[in-house]
N, CA, C and O of each residue as an XYZ file, in Angstrom:
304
protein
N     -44.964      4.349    -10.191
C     -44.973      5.798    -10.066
C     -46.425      6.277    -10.047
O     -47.233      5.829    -10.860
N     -46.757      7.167     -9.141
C     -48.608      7.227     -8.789
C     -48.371      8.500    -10.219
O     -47.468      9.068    -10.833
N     -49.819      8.415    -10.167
C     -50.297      9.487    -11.310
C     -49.703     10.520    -11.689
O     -49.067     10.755    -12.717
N     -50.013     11.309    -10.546
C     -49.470     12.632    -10.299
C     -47.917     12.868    -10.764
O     -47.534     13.957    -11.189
N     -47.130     11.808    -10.644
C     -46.261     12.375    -10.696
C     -45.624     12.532    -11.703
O     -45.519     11.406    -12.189
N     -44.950     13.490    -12.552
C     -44.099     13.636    -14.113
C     -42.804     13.730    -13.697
O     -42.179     13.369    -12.699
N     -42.414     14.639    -15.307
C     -40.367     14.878    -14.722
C     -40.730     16.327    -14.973
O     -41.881     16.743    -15.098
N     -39.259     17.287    -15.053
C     -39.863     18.522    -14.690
C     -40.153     19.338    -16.474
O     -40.500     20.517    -16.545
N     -39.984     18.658    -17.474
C     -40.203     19.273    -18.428
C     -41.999     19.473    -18.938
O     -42.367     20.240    -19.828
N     -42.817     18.669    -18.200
C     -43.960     18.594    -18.214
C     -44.816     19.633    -17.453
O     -46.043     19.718    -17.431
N     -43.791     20.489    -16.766
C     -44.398     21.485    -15.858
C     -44.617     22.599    -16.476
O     -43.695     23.170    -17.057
N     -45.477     22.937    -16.461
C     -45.880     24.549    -17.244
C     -45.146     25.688    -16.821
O     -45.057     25.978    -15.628
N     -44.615     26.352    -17.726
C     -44.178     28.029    -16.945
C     -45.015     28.747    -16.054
O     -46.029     29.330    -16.438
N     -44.500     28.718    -14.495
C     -45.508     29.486    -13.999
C     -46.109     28.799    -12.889
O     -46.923     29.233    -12.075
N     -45.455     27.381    -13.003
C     -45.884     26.007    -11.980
C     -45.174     25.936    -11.150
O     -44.041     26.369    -11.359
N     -45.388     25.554    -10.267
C     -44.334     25.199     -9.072
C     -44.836     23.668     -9.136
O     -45.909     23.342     -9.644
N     -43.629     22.493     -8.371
C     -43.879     21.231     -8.376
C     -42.887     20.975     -6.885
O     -42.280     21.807     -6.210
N     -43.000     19.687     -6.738
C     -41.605     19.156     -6.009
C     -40.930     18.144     -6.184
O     -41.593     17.170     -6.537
N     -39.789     17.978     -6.067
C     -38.796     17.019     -6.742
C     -38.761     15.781     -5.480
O     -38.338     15.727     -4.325
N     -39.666     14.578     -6.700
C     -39.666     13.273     -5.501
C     -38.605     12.501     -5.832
O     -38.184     11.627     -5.075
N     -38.132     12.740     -6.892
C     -36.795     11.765     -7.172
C     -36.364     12.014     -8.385
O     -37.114     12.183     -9.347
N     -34.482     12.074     -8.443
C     -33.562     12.152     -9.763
C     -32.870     11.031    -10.010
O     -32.032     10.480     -9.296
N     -33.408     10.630    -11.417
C     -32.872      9.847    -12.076
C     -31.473     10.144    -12.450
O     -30.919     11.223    -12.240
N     -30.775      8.796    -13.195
C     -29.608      9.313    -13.485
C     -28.499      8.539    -12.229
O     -28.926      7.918    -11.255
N     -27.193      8.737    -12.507
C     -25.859      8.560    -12.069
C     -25.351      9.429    -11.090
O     -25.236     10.543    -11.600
N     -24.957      9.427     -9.794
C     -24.110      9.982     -9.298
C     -23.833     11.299     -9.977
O     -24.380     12.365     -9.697
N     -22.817     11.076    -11.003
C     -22.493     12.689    -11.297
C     -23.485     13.850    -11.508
O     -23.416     15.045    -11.220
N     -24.516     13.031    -12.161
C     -26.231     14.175    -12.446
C     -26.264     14.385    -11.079
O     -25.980     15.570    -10.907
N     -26.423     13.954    -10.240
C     -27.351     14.238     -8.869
C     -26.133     14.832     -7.801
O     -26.409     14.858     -6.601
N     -25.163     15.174     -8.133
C     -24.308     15.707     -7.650
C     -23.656     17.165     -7.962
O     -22.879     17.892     -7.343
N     -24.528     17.280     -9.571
C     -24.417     18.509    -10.166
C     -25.552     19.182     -9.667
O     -25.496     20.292     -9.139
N     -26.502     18.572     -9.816
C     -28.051     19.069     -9.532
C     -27.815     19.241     -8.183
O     -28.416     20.294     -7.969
N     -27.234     18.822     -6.922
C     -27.207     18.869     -5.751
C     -26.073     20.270     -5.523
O     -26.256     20.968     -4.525
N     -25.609     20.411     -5.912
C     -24.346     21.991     -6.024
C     -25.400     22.883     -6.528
O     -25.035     23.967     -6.072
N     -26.691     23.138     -7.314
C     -27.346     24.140     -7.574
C     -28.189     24.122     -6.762
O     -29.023     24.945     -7.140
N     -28.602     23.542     -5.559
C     -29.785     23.552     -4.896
C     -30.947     22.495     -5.134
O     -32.020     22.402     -4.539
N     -30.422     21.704     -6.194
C     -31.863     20.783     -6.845
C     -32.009     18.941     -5.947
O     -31.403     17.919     -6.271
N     -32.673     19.063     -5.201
C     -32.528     17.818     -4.428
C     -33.734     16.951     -4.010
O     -34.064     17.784     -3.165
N     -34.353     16.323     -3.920
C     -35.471     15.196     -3.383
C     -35.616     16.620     -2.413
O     -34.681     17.290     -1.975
N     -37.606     16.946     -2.155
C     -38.154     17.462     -1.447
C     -37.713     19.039     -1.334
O     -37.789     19.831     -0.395
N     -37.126     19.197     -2.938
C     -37.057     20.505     -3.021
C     -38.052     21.145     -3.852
O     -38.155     20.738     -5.009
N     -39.070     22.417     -3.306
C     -40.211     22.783     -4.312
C     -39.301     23.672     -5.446
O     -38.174     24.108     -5.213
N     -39.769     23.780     -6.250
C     -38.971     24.691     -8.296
C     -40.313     25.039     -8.598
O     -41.373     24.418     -8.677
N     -39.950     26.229     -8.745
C     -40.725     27.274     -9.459
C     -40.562     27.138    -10.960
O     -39.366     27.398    -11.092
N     -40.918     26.951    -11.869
C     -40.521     26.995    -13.386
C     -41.101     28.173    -14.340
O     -42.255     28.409    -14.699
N     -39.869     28.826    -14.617
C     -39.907     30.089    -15.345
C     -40.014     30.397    -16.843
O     -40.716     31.249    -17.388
N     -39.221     29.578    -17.351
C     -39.132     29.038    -18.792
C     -38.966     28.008    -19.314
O     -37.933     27.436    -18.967
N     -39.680     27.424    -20.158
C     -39.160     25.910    -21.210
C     -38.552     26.052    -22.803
O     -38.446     25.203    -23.689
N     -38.321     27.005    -22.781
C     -37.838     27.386    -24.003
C     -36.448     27.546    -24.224
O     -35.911     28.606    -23.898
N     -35.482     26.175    -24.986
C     -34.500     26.266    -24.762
C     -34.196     25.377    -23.478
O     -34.597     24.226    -23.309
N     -33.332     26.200    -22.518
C     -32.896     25.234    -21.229
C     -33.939     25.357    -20.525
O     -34.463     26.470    -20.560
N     -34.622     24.240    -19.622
C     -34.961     24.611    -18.861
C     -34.848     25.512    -17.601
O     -34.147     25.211    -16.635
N     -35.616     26.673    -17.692
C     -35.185     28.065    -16.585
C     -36.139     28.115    -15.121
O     -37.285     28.551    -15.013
N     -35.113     27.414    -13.863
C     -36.402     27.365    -12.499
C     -35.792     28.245    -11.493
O     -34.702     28.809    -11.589
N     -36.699     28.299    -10.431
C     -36.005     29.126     -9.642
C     -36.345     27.853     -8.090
O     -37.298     27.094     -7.910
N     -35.487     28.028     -7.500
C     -35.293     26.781     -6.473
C     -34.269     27.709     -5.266
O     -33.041     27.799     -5.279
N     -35.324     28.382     -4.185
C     -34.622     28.599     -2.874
C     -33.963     29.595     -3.321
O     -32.744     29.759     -3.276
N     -35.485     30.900     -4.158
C     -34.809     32.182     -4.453
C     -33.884     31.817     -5.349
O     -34.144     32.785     -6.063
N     -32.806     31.130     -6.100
C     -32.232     30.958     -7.189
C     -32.371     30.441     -8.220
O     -32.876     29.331     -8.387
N     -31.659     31.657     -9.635
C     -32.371     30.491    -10.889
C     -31.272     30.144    -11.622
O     -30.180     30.679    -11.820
N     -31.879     28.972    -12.040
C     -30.757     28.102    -11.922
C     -31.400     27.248    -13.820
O     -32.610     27.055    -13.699
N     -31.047     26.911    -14.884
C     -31.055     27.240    -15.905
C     -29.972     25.812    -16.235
O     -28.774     25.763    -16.513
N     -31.063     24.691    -16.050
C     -30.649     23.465    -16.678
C     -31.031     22.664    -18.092
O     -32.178     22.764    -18.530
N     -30.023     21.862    -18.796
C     -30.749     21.142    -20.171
C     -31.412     20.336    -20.021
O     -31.216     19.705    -18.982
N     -32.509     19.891    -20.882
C     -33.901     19.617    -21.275
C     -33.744     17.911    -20.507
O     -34.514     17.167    -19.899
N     -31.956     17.831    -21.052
C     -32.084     16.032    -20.728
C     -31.708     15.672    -18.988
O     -31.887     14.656    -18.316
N     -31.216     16.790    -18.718
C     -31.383     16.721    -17.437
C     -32.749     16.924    -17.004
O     -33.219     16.048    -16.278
N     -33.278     17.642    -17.227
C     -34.461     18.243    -16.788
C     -35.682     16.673    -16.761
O     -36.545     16.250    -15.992
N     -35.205     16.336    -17.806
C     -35.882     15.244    -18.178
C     -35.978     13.941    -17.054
O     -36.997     13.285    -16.834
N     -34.669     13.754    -16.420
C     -34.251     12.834    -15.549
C     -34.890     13.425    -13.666
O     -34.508     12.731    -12.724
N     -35.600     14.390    -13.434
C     -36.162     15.057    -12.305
C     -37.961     14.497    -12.458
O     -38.931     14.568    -13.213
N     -37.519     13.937    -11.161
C     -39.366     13.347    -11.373
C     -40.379     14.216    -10.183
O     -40.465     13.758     -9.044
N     -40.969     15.236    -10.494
C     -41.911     15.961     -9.726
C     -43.110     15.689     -9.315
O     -43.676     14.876    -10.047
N     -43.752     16.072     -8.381
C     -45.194     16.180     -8.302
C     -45.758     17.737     -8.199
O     -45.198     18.687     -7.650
N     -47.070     17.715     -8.909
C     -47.359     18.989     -8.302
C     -47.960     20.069     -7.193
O     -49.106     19.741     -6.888
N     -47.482     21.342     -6.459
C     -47.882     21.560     -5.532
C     -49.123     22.587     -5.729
O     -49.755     22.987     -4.751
C-alpha cells in the first residue's frame, strides 16, 4: 500500500479523499455500494464524531467507525 494512502477515519473534517479500495466481505461493499460509496469515488468528510458523517455525489451518507475503518483512501 504506497504512502499516501489511509482508510477513511484518518481523514480530517473538511478533507476530501478518494476511495482506492474496500475492505471487507461482499455484504460491506454491497451496502457501501447502495449509498454511493465505491472504488474511485471522491467523499467529502464532514464529521468524525460518533459515525462517521461524508458527503459522496451531493449525498450524506453517515456510516460506523468500523466500516469506515475498512475504506482505504487517498488524498485529493
Amino acid at each position: 500500500m504506497p504512502l499516501n494512502n489511509m482508510n477513511l477515519l484518518q481523514v480530517k473534517p473538511d478533507g476530501s479523499a478518494r476511495i482506492v479500495d474496500i475492505g471487507g466481505g461482499q455484504n460491506i461493499r454491497q451496502k457501501l455500494n447502495l449509498q454511493g460509496i465505491f472504488e474511485g469515488r471522491i467523499v467529502y468528510v464532514i464529521s468524525t464524531n460518533g459515525p462517521i458523517t461524508i458527503e459522496v455525489d451531493r449525498n450524506v451518507v453517515s456510516i460506523g467507525r468500523g466500516m469506515a475503518q475498512k475504506i482505504k483512501v487517498t488524498r485529493v
